[in-house]
C-alpha positions as CSV (number, residue, x, y, z in Angstrom):
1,X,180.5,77.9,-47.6
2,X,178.2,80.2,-49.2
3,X,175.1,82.1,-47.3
4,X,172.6,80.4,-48.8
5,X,174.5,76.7,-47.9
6,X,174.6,77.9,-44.6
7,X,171.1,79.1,-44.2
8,X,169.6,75.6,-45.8
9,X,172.0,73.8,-43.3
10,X,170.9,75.4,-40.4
11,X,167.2,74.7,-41.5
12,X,167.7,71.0,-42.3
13,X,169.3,70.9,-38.6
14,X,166.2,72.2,-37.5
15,X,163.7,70.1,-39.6
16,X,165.9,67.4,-38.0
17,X,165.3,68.3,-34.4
18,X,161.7,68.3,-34.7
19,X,161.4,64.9,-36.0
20,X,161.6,65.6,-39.8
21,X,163.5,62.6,-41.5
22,X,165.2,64.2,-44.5
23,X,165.2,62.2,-47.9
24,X,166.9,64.6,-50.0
25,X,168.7,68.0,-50.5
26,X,169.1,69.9,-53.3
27,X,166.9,68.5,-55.8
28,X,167.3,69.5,-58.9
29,X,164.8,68.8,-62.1
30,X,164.1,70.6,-65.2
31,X,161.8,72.8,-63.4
32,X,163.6,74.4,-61.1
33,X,165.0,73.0,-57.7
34,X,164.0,72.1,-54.3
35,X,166.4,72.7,-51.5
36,X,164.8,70.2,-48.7
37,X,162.7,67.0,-49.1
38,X,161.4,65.4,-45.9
39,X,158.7,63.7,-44.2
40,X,157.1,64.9,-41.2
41,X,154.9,61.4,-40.1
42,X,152.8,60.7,-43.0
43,X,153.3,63.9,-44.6
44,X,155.8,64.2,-47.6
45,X,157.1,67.9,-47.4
46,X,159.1,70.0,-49.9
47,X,161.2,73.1,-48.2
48,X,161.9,76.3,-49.2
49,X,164.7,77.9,-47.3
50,X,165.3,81.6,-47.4
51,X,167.5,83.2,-45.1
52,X,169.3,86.9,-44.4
53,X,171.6,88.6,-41.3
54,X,170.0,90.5,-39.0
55,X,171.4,93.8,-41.7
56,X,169.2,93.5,-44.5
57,X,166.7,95.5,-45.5
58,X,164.5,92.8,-46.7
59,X,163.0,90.4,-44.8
60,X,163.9,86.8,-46.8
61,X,160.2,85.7,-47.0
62,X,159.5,88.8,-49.4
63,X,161.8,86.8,-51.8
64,X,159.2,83.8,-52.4
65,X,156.7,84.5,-55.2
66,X,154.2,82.9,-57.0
67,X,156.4,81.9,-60.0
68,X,158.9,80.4,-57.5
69,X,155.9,78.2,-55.6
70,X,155.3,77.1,-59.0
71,X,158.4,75.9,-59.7
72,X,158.4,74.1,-56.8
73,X,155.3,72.7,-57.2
74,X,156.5,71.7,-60.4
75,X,159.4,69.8,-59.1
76,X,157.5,68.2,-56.2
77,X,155.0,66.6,-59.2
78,X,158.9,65.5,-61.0
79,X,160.1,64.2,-57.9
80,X,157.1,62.3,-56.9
81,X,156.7,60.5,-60.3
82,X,160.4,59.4,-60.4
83,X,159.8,57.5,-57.5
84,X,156.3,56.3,-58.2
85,X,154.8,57.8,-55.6
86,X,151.0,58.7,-55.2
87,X,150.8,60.8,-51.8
88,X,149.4,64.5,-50.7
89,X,152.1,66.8,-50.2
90,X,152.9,70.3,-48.8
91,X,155.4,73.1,-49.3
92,X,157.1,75.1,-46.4
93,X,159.0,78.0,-45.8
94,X,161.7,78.2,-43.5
95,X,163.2,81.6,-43.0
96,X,166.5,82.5,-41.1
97,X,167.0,85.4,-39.7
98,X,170.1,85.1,-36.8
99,X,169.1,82.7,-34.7
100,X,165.8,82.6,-35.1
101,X,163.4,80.0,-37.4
102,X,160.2,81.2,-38.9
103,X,158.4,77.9,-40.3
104,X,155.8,78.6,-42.5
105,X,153.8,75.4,-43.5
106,X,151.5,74.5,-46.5
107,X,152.1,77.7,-48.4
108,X,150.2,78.6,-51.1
109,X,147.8,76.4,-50.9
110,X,144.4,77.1,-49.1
């Protein structure tokens, strides 16, 4: 299994076991893709996972920009008109490091 597999399984285990319901991985769309779709109560939620070992010099977050949040955004618009839907949305972060989880919610976005 590649890293970044692992690191996006891991985080959808997580979502998972805080109550997130998961309606799809991996989406893909002519604008980009977006590794975790779920709903947290009312609250439709696209994930982006980053993850590295405990080695690197870099911690993951540094690796989201603006261009990929707007990609993302991008494909949240995509994925919300293919299924008709008219809702608020947000965009997290998830970063693994180890064992540990840092959840950033509703980024970029004031």
């Amino acid at each position: 299994m590649r890293r970044g597999c692992e690191f996006e399984e891991r985080a959808l285990r997580y979502l998972e076991s805080l109550g997130y319901r998961i309606l799809a991985r991996n989406y893909r769309c002519r604008e980009g893709e977006i590794d975790i779709i779920a709903q947290e109560d009312d609250d439709l939620v696209f994930v982006e996972v980053k993850g590295g070992g405990k080695e690197d010099h870099v911690y993951p977050a540094e690796r989201f920009d603006q261009r990929k949040l707007s990609r993302i955004i991008a494909c949240a618009y995509r994925f919300m008109e293919e299924r008709n839907l008219d809702t608020t949305f947000r965009i997290d972060l998830i970063v693994v490091v180890g064992d540990r989880f840092d959840h950033f919610k509703n980024v970029g976005f004031d």
